[in-house]
Backbone as a printed PyTorch tensor [residue, N CA C, xyz], in Angstrom:
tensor([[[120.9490,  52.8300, 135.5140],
         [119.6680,  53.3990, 135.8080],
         [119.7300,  54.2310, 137.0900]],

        [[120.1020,  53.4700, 138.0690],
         [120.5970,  54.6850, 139.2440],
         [121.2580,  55.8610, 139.2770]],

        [[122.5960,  55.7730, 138.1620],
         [123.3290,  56.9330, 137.6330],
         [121.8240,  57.9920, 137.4300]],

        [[121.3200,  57.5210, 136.2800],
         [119.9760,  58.3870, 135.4110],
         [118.9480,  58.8060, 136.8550]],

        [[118.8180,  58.5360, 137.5050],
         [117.7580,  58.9580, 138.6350],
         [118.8580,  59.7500, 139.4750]],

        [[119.7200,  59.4770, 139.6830],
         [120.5340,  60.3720, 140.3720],
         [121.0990,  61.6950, 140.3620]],

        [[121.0870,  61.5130, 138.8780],
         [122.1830,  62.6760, 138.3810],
         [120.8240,  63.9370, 137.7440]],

        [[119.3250,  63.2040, 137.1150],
         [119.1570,  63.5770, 135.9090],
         [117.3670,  63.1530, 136.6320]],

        [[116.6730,  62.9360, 136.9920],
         [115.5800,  62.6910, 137.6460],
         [115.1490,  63.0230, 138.9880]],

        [[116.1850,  63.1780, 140.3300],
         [115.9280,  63.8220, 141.3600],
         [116.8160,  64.5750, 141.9800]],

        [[116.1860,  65.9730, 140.7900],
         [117.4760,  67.1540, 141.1790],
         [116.8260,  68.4650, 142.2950]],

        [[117.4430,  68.6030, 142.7200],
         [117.2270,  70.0380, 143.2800],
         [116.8570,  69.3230, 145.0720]],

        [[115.8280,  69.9750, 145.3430],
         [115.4370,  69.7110, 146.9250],
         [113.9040,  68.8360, 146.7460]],

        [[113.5550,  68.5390, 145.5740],
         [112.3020,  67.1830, 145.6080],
         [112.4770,  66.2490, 146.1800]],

        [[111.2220,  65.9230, 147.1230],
         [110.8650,  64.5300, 148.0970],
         [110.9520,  63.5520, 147.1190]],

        [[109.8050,  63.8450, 145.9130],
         [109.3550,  62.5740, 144.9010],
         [109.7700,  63.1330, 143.7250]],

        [[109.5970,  62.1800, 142.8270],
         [110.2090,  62.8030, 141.3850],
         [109.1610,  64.1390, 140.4970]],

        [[108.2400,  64.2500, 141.0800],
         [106.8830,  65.2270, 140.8570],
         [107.1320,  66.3370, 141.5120]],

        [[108.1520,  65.9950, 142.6780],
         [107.7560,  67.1220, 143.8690],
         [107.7360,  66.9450, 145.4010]],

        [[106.5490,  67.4680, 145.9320],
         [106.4500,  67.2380, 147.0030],
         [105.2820,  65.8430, 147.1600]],

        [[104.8950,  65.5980, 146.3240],
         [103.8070,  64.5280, 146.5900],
         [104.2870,  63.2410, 145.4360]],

        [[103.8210,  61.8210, 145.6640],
         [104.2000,  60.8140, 145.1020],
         [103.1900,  61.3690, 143.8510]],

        [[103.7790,  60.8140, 142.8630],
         [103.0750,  60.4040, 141.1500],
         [103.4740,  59.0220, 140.8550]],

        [[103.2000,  59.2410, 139.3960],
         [103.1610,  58.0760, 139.0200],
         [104.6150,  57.5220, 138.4260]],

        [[105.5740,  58.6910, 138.1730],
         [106.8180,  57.9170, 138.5250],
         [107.1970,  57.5050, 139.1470]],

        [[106.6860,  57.7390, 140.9200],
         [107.2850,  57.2830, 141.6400],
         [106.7480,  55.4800, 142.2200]],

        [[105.7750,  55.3250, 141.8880],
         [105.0650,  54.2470, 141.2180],
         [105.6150,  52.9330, 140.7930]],

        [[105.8540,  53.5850, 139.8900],
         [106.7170,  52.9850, 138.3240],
         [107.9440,  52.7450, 139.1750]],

        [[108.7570,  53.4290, 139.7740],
         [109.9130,  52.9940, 140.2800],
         [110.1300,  52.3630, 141.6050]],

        [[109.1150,  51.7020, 142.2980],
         [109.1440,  51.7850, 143.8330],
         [109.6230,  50.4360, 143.3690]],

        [[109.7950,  49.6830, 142.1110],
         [110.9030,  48.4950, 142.4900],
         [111.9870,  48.4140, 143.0360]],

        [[112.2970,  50.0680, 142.2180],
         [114.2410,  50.4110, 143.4960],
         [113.8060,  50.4950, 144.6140]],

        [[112.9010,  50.8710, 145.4220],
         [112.7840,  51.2010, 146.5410],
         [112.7940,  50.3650, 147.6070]],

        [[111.5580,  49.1440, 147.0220],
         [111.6740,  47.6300, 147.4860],
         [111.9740,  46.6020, 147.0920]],

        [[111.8730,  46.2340, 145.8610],
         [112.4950,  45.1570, 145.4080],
         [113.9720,  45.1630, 145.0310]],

        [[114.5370,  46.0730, 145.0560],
         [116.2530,  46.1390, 144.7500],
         [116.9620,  45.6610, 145.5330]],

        [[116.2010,  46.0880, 147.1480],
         [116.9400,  45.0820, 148.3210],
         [116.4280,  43.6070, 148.3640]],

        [[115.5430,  43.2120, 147.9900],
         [115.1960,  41.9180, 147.9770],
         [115.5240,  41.0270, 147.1010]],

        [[116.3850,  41.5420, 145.7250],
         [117.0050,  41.0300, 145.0120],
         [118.6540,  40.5450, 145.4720]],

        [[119.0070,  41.6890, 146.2750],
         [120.0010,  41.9440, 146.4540],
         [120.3390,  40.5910, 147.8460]],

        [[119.1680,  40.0160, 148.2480],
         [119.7110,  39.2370, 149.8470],
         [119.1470,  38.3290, 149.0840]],

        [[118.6350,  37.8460, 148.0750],
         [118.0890,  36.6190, 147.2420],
         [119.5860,  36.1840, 146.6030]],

        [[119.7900,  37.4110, 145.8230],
         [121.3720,  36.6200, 145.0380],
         [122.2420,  36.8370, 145.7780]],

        [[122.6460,  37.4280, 146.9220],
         [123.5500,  37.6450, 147.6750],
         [124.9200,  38.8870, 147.1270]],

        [[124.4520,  39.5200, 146.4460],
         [124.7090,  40.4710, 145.6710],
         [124.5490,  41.7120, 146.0650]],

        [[125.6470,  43.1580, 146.1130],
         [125.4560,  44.5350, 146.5700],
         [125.2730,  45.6470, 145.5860]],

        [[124.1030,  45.7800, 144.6170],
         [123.9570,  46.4590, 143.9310],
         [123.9580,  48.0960, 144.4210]],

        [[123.0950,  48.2080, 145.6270],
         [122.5470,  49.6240, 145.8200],
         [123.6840,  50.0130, 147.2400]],

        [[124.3760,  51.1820, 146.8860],
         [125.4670,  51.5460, 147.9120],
         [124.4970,  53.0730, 148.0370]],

        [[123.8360,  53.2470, 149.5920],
         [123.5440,  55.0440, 149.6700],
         [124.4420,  55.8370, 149.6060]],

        [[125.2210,  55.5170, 149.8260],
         [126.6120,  57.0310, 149.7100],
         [126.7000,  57.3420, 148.3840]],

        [[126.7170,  56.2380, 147.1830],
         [127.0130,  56.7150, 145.9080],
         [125.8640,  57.2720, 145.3480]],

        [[124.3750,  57.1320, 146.0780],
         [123.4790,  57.4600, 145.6090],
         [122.2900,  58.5930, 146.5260]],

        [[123.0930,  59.0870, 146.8870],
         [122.3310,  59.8830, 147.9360],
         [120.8260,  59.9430, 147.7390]],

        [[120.4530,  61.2630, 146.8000],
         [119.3270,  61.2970, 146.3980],
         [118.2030,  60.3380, 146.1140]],

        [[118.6750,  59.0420, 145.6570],
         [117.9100,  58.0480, 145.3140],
         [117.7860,  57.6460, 146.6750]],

        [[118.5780,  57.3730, 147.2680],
         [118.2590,  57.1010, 148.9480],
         [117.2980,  57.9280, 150.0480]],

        [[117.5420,  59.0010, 149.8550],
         [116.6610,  60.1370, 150.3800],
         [115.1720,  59.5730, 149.6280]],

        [[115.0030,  59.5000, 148.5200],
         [113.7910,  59.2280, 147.3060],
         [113.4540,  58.0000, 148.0950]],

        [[114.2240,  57.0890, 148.4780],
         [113.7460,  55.5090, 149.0470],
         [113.1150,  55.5270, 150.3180]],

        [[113.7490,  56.8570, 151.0550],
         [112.8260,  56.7920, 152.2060],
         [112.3440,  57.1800, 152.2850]],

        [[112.2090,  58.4410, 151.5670],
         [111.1090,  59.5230, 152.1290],
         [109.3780,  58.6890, 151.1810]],

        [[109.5480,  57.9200, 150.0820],
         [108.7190,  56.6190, 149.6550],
         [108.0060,  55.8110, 150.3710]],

        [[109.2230,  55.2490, 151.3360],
         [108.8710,  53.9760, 151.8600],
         [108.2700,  54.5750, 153.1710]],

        [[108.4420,  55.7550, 153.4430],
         [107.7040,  56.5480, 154.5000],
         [105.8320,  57.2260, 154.2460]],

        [[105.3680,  56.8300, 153.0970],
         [104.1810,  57.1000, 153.0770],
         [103.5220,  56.3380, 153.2820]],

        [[102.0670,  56.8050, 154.4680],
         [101.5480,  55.4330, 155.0520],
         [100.8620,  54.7220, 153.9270]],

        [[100.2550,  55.1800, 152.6720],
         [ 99.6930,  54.3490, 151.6340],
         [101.0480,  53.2980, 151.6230]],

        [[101.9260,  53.8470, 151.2320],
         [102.6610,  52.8070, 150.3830],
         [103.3900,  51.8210, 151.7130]],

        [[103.7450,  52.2350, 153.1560],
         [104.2050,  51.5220, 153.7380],
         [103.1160,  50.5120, 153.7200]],

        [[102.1970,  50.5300, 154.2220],
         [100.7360,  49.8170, 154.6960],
         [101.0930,  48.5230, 153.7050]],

        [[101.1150,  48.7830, 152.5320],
         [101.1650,  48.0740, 151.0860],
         [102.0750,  47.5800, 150.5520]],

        [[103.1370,  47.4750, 151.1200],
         [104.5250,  46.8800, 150.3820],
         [104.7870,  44.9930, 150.8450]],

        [[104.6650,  44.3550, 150.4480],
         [104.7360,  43.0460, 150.7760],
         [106.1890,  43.2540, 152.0000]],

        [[105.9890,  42.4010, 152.7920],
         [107.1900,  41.6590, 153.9200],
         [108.1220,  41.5910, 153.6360]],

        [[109.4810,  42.1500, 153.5300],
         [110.8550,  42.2040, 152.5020],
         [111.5060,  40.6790, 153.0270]],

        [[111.1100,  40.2940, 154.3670],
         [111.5840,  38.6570, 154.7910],
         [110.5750,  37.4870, 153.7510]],

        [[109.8120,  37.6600, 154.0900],
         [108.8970,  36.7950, 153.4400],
         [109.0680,  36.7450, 151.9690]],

        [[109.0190,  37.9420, 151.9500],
         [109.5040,  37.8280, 149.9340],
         [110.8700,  37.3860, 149.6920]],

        [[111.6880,  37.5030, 150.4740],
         [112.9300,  37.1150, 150.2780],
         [113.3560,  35.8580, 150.7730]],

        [[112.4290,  35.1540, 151.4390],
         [112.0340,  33.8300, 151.8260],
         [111.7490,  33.2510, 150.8180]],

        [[110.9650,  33.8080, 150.5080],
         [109.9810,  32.8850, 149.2300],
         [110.7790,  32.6840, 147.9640]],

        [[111.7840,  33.6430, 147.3590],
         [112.1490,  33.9050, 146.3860],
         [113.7350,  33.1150, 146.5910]],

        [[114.5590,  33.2520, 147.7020],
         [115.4320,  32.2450, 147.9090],
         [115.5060,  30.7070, 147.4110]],

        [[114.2710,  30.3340, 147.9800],
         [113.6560,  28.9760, 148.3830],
         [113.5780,  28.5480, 146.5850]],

        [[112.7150,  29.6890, 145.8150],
         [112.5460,  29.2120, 144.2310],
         [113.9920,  29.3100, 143.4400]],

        [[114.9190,  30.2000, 143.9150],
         [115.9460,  29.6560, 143.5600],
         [116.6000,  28.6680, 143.7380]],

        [[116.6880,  28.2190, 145.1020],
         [117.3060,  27.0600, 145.2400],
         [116.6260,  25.6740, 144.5910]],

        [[115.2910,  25.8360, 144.4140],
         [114.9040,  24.8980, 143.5340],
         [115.2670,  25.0310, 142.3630]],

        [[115.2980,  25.8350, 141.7790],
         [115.6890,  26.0350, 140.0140],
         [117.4880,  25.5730, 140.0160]],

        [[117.8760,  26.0430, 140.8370],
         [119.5360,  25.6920, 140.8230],
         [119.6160,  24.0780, 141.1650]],

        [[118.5380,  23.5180, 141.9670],
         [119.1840,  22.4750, 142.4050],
         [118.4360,  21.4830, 141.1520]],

        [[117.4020,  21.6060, 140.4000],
         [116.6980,  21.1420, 139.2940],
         [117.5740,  21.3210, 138.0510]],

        [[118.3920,  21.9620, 138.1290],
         [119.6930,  22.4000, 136.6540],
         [121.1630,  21.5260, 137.0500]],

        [[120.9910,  20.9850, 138.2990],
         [122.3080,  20.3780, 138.7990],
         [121.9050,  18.6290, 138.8830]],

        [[120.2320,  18.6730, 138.4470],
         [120.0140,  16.6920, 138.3340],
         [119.8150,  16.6510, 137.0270]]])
């Protein structure tokens, strides 16, 4: 999916996938933006490398840089607090 946004969704010199202003793809995708890293320190896992993905990276910040959406994005600690914690219960509930 990153390949496909990379190569084939944010071409040329676009901020957002619309353009210069967020839509509703960009919406739809702000899970890469925030939740990809919060998956990523939950399983301890390195999915998202910026060098291989430039554009999508540029797309992540120039995103996570709008005050609507900064204002609005849940705590990436706290969520990744929270979401740790339910794993370790589910893992440690599959091991009694």
């Amino acid at each position: 999916m990153l390949d496909v946004m990379e190569e084939h969704a944010l071409t040329g010199v676009k901020k957002f996938f619309g353009g210069d202003k967020i839509n509703m793809v960009d919406i739809a995708f702000s899970f890469v933006a925030h939740w990809l890293g919060i998956l990523e320190d939950v399983l301890g896992l390195k999915i998202f490398e910026p060098h291989k993905f430039p554009r999508v990276s540029s797309w992540i910040q120039n995103f996570k840089s709008i005050p609507i959406i900064k204002d609005n994005l849940p705590d990436t600690n706290k969520m990744s607090t929270f979401f740790k914690r339910g794993r370790e219960m589910m893992l440690t509930s599959k091991s009694n």
